[in-house]
Biopython code that builds the backbone (N, CA, C, O; Angstrom):
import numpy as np
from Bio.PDB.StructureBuilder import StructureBuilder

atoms = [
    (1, "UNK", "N", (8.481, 0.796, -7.934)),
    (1, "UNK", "CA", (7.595, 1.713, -8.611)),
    (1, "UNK", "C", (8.423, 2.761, -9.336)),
    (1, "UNK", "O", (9.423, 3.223, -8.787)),
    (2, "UNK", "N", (8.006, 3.195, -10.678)),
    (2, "UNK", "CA", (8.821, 4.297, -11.333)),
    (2, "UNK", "C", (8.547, 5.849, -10.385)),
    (2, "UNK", "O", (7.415, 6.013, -9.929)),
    (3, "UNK", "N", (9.531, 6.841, -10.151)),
    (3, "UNK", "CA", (9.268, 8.091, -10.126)),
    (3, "UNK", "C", (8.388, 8.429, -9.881)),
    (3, "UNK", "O", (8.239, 8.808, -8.719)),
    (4, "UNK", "N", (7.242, 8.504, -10.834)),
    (4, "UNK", "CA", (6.006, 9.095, -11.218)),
    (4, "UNK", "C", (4.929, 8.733, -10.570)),
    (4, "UNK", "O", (3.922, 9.421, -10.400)),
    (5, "UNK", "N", (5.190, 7.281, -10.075)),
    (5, "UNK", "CA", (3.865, 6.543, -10.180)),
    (5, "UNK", "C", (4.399, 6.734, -8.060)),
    (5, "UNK", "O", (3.473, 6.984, -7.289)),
    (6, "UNK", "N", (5.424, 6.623, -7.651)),
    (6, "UNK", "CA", (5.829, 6.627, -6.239)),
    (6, "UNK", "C", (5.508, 8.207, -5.481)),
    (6, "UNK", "O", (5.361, 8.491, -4.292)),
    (7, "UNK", "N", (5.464, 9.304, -7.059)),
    (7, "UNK", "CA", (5.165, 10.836, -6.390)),
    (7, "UNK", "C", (3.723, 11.122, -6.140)),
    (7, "UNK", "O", (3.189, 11.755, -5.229)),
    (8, "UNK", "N", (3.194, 10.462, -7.236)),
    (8, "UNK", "CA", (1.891, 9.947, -7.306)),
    (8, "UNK", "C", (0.900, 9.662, -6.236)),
    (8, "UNK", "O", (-0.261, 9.937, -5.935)),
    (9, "UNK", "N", (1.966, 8.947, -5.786)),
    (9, "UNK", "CA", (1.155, 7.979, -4.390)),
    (9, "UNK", "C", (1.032, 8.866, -3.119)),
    (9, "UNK", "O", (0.081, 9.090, -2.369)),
    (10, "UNK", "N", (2.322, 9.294, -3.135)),
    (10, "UNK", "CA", (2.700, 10.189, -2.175)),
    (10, "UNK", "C", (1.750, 11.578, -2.010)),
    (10, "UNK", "O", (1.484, 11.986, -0.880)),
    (11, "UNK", "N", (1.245, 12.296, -3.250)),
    (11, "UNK", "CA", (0.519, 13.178, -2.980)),
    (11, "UNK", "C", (-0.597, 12.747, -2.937)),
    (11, "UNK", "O", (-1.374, 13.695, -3.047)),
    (12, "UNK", "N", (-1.320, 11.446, -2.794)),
    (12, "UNK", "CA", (-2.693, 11.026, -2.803)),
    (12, "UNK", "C", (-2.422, 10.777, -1.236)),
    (12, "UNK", "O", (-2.608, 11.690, -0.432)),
    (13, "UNK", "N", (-2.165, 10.048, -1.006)),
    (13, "UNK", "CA", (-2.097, 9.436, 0.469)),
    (13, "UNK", "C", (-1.223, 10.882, 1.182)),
    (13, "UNK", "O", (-1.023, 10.594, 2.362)),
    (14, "UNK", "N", (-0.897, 11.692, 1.008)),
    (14, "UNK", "CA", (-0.993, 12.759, 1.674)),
    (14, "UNK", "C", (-2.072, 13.464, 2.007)),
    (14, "UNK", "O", (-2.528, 13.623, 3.139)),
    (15, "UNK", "N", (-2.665, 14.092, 0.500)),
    (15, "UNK", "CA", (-4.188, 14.754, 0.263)),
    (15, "UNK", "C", (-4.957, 14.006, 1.643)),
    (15, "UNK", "O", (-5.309, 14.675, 2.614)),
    (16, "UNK", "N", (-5.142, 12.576, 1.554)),
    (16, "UNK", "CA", (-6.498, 12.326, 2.324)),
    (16, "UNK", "C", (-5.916, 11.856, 3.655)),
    (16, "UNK", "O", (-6.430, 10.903, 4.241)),
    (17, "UNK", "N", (-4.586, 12.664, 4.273)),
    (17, "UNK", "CA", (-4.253, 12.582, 5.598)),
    (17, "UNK", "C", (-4.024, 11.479, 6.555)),
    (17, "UNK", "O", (-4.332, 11.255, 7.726)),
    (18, "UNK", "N", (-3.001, 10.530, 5.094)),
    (18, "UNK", "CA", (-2.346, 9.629, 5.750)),
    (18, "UNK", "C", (-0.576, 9.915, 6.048)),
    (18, "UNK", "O", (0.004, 10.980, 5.837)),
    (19, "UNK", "N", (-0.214, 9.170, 6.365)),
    (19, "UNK", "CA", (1.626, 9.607, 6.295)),
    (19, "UNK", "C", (2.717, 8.598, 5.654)),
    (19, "UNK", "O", (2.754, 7.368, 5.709)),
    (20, "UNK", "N", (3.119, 9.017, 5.369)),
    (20, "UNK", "CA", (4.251, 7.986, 4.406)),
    (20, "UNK", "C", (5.800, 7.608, 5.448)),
    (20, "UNK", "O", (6.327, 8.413, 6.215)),
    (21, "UNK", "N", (6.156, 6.524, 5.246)),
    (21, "UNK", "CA", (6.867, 5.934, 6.024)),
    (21, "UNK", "C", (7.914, 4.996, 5.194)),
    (21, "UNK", "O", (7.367, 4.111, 4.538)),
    (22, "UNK", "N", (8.981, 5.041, 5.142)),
    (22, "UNK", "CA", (9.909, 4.360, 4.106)),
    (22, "UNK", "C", (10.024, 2.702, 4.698)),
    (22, "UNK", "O", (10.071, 1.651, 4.060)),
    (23, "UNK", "N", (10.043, 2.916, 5.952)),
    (23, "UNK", "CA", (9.806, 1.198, 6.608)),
    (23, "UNK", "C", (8.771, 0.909, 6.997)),
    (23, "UNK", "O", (7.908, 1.780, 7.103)),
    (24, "UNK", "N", (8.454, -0.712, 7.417)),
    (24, "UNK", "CA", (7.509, -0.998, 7.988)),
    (24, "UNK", "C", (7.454, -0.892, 9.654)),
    (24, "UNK", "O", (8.118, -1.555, 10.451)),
    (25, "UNK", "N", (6.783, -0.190, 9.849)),
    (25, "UNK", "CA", (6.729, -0.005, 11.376)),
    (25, "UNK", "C", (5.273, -0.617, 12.118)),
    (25, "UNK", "O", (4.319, -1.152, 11.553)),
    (26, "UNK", "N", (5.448, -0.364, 13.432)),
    (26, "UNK", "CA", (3.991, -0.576, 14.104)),
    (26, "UNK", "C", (2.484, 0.269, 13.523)),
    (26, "UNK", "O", (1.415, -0.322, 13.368)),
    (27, "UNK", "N", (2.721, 1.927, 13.227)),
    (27, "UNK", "CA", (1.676, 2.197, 12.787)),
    (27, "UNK", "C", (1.507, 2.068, 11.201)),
    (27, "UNK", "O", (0.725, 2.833, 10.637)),
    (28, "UNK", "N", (2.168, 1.187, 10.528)),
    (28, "UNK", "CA", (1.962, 0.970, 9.228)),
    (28, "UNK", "C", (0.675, 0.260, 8.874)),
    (28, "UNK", "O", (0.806, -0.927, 9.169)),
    (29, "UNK", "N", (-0.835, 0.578, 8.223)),
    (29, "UNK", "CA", (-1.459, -0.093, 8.023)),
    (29, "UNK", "C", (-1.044, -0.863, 6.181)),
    (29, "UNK", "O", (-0.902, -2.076, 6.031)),
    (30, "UNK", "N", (-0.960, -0.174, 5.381)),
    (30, "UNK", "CA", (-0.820, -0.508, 4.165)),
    (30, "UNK", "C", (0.689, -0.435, 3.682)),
    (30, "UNK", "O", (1.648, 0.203, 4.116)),
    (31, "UNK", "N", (0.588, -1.073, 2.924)),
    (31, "UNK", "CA", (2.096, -0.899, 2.244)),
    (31, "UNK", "C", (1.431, -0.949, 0.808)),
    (31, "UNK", "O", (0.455, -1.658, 0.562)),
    (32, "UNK", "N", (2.182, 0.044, -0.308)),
    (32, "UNK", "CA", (1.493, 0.299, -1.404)),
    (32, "UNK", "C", (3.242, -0.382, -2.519)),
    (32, "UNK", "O", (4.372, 0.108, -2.512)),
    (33, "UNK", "N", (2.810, -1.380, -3.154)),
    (33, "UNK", "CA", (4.089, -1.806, -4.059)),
    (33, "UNK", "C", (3.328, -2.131, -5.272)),
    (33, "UNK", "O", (2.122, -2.281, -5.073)),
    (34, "UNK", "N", (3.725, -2.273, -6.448)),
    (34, "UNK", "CA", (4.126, -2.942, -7.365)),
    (34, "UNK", "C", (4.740, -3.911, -7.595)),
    (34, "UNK", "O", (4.730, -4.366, -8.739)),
    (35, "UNK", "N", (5.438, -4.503, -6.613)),
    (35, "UNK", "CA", (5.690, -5.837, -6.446)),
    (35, "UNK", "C", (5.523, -7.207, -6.325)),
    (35, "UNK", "O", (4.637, -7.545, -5.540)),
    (36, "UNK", "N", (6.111, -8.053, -6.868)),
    (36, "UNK", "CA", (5.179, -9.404, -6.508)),
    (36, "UNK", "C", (5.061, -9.552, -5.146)),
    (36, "UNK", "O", (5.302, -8.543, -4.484)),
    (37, "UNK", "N", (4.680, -10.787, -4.424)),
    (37, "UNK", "CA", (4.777, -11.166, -2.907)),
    (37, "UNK", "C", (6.344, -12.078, -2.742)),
    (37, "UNK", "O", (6.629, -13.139, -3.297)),
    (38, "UNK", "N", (7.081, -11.371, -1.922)),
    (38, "UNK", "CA", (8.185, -12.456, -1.523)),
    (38, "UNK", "C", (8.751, -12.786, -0.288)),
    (38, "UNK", "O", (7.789, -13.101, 0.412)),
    (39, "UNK", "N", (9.345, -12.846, 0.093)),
    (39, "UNK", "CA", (9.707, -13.005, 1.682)),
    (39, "UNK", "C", (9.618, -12.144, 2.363)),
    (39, "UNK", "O", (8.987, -12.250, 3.415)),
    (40, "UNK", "N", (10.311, -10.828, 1.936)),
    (40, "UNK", "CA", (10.275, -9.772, 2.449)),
    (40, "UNK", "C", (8.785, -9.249, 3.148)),
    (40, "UNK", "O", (8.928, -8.589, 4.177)),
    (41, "UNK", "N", (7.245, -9.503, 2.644)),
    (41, "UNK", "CA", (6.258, -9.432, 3.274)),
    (41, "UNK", "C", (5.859, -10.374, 3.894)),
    (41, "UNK", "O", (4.688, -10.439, 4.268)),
    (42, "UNK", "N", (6.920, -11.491, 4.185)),
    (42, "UNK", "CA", (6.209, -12.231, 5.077)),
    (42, "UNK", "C", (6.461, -12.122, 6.122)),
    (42, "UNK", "O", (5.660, -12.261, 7.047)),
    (43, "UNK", "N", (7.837, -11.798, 6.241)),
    (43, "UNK", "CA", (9.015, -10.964, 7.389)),
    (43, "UNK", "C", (7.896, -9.910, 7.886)),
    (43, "UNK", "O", (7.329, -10.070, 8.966)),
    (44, "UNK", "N", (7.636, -8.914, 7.102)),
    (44, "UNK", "CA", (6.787, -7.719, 7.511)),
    (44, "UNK", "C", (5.589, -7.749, 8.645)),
    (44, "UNK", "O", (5.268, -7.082, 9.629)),
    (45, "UNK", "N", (4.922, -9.389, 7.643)),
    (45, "UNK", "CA", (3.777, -9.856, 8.363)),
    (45, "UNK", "C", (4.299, -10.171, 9.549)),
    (45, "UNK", "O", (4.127, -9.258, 10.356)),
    (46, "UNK", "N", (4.916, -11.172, 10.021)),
    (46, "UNK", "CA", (5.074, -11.406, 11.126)),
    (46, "UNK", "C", (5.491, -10.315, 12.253)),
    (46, "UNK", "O", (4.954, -10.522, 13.341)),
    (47, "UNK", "N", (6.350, -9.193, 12.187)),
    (47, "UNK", "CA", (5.777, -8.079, 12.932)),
    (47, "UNK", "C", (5.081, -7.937, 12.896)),
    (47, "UNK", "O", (4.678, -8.243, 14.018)),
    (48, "UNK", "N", (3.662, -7.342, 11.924)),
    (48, "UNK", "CA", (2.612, -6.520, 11.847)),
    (48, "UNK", "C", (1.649, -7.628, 11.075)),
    (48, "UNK", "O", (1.594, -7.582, 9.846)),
    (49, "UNK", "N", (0.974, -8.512, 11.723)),
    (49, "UNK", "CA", (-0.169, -9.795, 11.421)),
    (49, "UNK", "C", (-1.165, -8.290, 10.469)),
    (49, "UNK", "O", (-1.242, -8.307, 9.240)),
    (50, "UNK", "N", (-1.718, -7.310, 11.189)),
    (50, "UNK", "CA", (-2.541, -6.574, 10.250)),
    (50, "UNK", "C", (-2.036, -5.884, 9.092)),
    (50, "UNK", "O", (-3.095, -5.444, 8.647)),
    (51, "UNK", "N", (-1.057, -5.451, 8.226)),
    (51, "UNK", "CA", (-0.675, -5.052, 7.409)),
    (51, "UNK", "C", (-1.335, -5.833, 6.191)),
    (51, "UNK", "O", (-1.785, -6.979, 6.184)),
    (52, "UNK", "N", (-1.259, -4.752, 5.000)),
    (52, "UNK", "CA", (-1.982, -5.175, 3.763)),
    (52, "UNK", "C", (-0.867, -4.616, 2.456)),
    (52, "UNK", "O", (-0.371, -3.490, 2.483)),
    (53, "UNK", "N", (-0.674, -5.333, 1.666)),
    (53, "UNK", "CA", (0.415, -4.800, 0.766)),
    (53, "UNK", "C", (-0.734, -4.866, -0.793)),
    (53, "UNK", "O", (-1.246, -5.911, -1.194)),
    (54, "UNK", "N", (-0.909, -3.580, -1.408)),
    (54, "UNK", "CA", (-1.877, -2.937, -1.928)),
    (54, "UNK", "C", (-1.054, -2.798, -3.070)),
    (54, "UNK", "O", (0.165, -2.845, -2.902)),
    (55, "UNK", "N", (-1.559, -2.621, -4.304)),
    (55, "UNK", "CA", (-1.235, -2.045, -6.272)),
    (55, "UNK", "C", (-1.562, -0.544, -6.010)),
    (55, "UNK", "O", (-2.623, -0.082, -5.591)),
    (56, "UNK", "N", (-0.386, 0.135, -6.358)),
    (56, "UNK", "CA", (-0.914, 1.559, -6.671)),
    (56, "UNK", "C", (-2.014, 1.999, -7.161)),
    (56, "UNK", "O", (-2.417, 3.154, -7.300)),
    (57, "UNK", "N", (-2.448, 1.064, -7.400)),
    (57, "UNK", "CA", (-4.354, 1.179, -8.572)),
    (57, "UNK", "C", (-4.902, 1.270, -7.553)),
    (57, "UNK", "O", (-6.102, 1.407, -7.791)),
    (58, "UNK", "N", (-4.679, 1.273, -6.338)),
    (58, "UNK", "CA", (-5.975, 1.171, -5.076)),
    (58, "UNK", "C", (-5.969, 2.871, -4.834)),
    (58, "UNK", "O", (-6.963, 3.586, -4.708)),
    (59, "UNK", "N", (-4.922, 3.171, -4.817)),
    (59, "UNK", "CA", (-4.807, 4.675, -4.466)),
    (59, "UNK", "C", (-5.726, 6.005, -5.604)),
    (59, "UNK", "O", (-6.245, 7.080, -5.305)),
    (60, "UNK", "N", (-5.571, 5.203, -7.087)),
    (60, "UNK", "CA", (-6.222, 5.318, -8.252)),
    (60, "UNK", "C", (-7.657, 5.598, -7.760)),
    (60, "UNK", "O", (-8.290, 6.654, -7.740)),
    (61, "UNK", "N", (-8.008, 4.276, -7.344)),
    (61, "UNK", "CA", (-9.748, 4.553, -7.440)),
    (61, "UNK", "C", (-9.805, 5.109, -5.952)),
    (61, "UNK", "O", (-10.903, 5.602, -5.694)),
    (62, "UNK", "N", (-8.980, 5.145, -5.020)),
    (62, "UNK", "CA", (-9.614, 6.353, -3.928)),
    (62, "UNK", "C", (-9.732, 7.571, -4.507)),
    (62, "UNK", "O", (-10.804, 8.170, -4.432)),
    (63, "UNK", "N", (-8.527, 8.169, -5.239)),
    (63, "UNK", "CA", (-8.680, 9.345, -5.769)),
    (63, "UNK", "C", (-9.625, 9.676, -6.299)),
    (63, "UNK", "O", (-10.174, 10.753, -6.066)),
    (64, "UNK", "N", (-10.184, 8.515, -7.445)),
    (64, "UNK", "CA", (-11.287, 8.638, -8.231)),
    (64, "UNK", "C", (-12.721, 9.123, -7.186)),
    (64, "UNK", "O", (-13.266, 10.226, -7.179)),
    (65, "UNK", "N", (-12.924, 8.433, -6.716)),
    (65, "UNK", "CA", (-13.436, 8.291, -5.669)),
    (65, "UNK", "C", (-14.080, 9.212, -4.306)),
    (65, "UNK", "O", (-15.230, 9.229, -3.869)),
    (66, "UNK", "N", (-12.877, 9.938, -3.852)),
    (66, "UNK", "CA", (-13.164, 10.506, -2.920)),
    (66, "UNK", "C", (-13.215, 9.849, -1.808)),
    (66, "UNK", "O", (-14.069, 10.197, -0.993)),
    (67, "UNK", "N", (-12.695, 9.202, -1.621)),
    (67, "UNK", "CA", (-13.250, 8.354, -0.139)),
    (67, "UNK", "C", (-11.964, 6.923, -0.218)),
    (67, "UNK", "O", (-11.662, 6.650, -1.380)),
    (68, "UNK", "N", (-11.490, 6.353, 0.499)),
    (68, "UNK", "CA", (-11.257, 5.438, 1.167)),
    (68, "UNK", "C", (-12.056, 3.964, 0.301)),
    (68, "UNK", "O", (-13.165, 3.609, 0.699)),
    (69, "UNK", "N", (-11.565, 3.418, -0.542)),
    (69, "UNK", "CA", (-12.208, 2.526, -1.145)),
    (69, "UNK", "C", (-11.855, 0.861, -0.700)),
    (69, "UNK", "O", (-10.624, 0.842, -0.671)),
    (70, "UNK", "N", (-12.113, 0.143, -0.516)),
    (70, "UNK", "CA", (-12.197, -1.421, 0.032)),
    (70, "UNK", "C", (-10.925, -1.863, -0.903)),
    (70, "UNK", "O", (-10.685, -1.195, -1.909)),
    (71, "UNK", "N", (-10.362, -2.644, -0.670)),
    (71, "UNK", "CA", (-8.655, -2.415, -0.768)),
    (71, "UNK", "C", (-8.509, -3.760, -1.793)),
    (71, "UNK", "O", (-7.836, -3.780, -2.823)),
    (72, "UNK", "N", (-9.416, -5.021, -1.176)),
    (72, "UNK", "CA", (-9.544, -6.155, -1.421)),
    (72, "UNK", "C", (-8.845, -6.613, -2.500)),
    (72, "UNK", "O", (-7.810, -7.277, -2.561)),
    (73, "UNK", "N", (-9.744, -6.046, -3.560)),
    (73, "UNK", "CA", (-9.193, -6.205, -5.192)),
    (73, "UNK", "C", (-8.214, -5.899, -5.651)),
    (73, "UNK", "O", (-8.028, -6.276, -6.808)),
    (74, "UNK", "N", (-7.154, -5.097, -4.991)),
    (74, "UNK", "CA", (-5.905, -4.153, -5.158)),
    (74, "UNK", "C", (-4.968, -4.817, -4.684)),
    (74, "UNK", "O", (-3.896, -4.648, -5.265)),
    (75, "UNK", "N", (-4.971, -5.630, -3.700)),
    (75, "UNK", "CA", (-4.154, -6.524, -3.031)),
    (75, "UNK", "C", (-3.056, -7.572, -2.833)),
    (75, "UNK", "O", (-3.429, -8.740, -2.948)),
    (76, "UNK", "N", (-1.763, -7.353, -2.555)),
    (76, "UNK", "CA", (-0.492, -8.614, -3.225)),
    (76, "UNK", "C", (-0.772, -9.548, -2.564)),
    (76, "UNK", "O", (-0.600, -9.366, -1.359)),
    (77, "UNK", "N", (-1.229, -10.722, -2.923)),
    (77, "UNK", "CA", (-1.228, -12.186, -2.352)),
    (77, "UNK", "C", (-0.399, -13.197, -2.221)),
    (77, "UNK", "O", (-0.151, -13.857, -3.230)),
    (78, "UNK", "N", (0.030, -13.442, -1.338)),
    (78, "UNK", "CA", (1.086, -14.799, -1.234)),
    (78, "UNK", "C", (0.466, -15.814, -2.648)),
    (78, "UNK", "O", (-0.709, -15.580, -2.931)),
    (79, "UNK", "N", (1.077, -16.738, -3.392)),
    (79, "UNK", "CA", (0.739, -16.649, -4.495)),
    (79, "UNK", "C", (0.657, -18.919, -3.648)),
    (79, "UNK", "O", (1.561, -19.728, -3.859)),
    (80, "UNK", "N", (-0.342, -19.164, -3.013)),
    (80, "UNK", "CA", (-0.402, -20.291, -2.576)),
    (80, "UNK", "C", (-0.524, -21.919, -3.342)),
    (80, "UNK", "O", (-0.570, -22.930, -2.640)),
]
sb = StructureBuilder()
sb.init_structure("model")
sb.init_model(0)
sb.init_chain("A")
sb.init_seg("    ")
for serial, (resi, resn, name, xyz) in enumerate(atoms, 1):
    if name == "N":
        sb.init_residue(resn, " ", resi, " ")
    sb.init_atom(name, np.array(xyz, "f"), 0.0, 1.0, " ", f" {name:<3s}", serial, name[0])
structure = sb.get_structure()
């Protein structure tokens, strides 16, 4: 993610009283990338089966929003 778009994130998912975490750990629910899907989240997955790797656009329409929005559509998919 550029700068902007990573400070971005950071003060949204602060605002609505989540915490930011540079690794994937046990209380990690989301992971927010710009990235395609590659090994590296599959690695992730297998520690953490519930984790969700999300487009900064999800954080977008919470903001918009106000609220916690359904993640679904925002979502990096193993590309099957």
């Amino acid at each position: 993610m550029s700068t902007e778009t990573r400070r971005q994130a950071g003060r949204y998912i602060t605002a609505f009283g989540g915490k930011l975490e540079q690794y994937f750990g046990d209380g990690i629910n989301y992971v927010i990338t710009s990235d395609a899907w590659d090994g590296n989240f599959d690695e992730a997955l297998s520690a953490n089966p519930e984790l969700m790797f999300a487009r900064p656009t999800w954080l977008d329409a919470c903001a918009r929003q106000q609220k916690l929005v359904p993640p679904q559509a925002y979502l990096v998919t193993a590309d099957l």
